[in-house]
C-alpha positions, 0 to 999 in steps of 0.5 A: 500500500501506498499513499498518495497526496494531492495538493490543489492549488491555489488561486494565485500559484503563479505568483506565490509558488517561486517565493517557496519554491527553494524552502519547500524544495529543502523540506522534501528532501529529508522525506526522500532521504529517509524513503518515505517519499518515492515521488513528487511533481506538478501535474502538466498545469499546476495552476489548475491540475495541481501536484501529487506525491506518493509516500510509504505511510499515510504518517508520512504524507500527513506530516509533510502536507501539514507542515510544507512552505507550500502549504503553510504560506499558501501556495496550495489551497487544499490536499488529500491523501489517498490509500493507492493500492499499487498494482505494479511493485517494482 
């Protein structure tokens, strides 16, 4: 199992998103460190497709979304997390 965060973006993401863009890049890393993070990226239009990450635990996404610069200053007006059952394993 797998656990998928989907970040909806903000009205004014083009704006507020490169202000953040260095601190939130800082923040993933130790979460991809630790491999609790296996992936993360905007869809093709952030501004109305959003972003998504996938994590190793439901903890994991929680903890990240709740204290992520993008979350914190705005960047991201919403997130979810969702159990994804994985149908592939590498």
């Amino acid at each position: 199992m797998k656990y998928v965060l989907l970040y909806e973006s903000a009205g004014d993401v083009a704006e507020k998103a490169p202000t953040h863009q260095a601190a939130h890049n800082a923040y993933w890393r130790p979460f991809r460190e630790r491999r609790e993070l296996l992936l993360i990226g905007p869809f093709g239009d952030p501004q109305s497709q959003g972003a998504m990450s996938v994590f190793t635990t439901r903890e994991a996404a929680e903890e990240f979304a709740r204290n992520d610069p993008f979350v914190v200053n705005g960047v991201v007006r919403s997130w979810e997390v969702r159990e994804w059952d994985e149908a592939v394993d590498p």
